[in-house]
Each structure stands twice: as C-alpha cells, then as structure tokens.
C-alpha positions in Angstrom: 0.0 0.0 0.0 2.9 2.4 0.8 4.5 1.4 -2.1 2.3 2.9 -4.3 2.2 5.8 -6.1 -1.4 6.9 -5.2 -4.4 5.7 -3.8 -7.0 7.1 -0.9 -4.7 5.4 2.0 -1.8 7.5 0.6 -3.7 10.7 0.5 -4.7 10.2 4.2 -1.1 9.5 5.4 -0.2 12.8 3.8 -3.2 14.5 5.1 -1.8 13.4 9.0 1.7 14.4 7.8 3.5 11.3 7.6 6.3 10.7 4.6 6.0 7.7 2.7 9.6 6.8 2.5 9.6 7.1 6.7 6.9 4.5 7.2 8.2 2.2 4.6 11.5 2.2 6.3 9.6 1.9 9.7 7.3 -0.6 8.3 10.8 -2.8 6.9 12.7 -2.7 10.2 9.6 -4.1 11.9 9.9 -7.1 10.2 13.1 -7.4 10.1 13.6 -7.7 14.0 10.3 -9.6 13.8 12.1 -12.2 11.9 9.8 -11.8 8.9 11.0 -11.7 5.6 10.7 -8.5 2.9 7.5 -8.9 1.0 7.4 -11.1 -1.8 5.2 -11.6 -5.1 2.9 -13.6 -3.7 2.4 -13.7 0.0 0.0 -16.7 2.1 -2.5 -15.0 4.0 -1.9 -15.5 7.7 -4.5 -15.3 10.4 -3.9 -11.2 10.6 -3.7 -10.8 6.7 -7.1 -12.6 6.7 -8.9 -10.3 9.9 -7.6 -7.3 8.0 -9.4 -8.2 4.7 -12.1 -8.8 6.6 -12.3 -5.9 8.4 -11.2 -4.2 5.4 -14.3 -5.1 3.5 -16.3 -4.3 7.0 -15.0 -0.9 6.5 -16.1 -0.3 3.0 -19.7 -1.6 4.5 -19.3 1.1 7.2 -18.9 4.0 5.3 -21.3 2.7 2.9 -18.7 2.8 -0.4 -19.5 1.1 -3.3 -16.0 -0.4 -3.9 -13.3 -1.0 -1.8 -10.3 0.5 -2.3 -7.0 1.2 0.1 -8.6 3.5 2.4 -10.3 1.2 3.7 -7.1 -1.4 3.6 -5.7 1.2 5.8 -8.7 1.4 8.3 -8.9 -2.7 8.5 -5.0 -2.5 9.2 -5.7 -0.1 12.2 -8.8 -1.0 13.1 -8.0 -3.0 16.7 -4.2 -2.0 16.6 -2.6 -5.3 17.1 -1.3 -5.2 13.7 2.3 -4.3 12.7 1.1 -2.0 10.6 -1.0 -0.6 13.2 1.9 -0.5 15.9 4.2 1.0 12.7 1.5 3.8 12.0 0.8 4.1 15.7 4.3 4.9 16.8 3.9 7.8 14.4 0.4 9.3 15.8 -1.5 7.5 13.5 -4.3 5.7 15.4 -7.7 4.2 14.1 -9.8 7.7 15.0 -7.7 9.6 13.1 -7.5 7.4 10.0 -11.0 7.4 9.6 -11.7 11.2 10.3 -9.1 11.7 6.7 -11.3 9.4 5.1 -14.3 10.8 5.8 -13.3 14.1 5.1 -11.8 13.3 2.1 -14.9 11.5 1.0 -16.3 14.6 1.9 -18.9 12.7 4.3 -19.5 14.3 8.2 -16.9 13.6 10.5 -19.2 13.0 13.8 -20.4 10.2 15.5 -22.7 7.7 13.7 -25.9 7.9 14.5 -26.8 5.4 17.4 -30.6 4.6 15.8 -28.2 2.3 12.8 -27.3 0.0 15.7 -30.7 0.2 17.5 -32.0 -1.1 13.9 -29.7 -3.6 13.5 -28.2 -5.1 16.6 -27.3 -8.4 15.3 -26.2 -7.1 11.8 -22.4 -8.5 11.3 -21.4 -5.8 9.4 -21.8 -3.0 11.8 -18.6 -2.7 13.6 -17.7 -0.7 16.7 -15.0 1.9 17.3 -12.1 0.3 19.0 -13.1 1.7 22.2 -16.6 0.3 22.1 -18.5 3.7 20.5 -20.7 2.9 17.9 
C-alpha cells in the first residue's frame, strides 16, 4: 500500500503528515527484528492478513462505499491496533480515530459520530462494527 504511487490510504497519510519513505523504512525494520522476511510476489495470508481483509471489507460496508479500495485497507489495518502495521503507524500518531476522520473528510462525508438509531435497527447485523473503544 505504501509502495504505491497513489491511492486514498496515501492521500490520508499525507493528510496526517507522515512521509512515505519514513513509514516504509519503519514498516521494513519491523519485520526485520520480527524475523519476517521482505514482501514477496505472492504472499499466504496469515491469520492477521485474513482479519484485516475482513475488516477491510467491514469498513467499505461502514462508510457505505461502493468499492473497496486502500482507504479502507488502511482502516482494516488499524482498526483494533494489534497489527504491525498498526503499531508501525501508531508509533507515528497515527491511530484508528484519526484514519477514519481523513477518510471521511476526504470522501467529503461528516466527521461526527454515527448515528446510534443504525445499531438500534440492527443489533445483530455482522457488518456494523464498533470503534475500537466500544462507541458505535
């Protein structure tokens, strides 16, 4: 995702100040003292690749898009912050809440709270998702 050369997710880094080529280094000496080795061509999803495509696809749900594109890769990477990518982006002030308050505003949608009737509607609906913290 950092790699390329645009997309939403990139735009939103930018927006929250953060240079590409700092995050990617960050990003490669995490997994480097994790043990892990550089990315390759095709890469077998592990138990936190597959949680982040699903709460990537959760996300696009959430903000109602019609595609899904790496916005809301970004916001499935962030989402409970046990991710590497998480931790990475966290170390540099980058946290879930912030993320998603870019997105929305680059989407040009309202930045507030959700409104709490969509939950009310729909408890048992697997799609709608939580803040970290537990505000929905």
């Amino acid at each position: 995702m950092v790699r390329q050369r645009d997309g939403m997710a990139l735009s939103v880094l930018d927006r929250l100040g953060l240079q590409r080529h700092a995050v990617m280094e960050d990003l490669e000496g995490a997994l480097a003292s994790a043990g892990a080795a550089k990315p390759a061509t095709e890469i077998p999803v592990s138990p936190e690749a597959a949680r982040a495509l699903e709460r990537l696809i959760q996300q696009a749900i959430r903000l109602e898009s019609s595609w899904v594109g790496t916005e809301h890769l970004l916001l499935g990477l962030l989402y409970d912050g046990a991710s590497l990518a998480a931790k990475t982006l966290a170390a540099r002030g980058v946290r879930f809440e912030t993320a998603l308050a870019a997105v929305l505003n680059l989407l040009g949608k309202p930045t507030g709270p959700e409104p709490r009737h969509r939950s009310r509607e729909r408890p048992n609906d697997p799609h709608e998702m939580a803040s970290p913290e537990g505000d929905a």
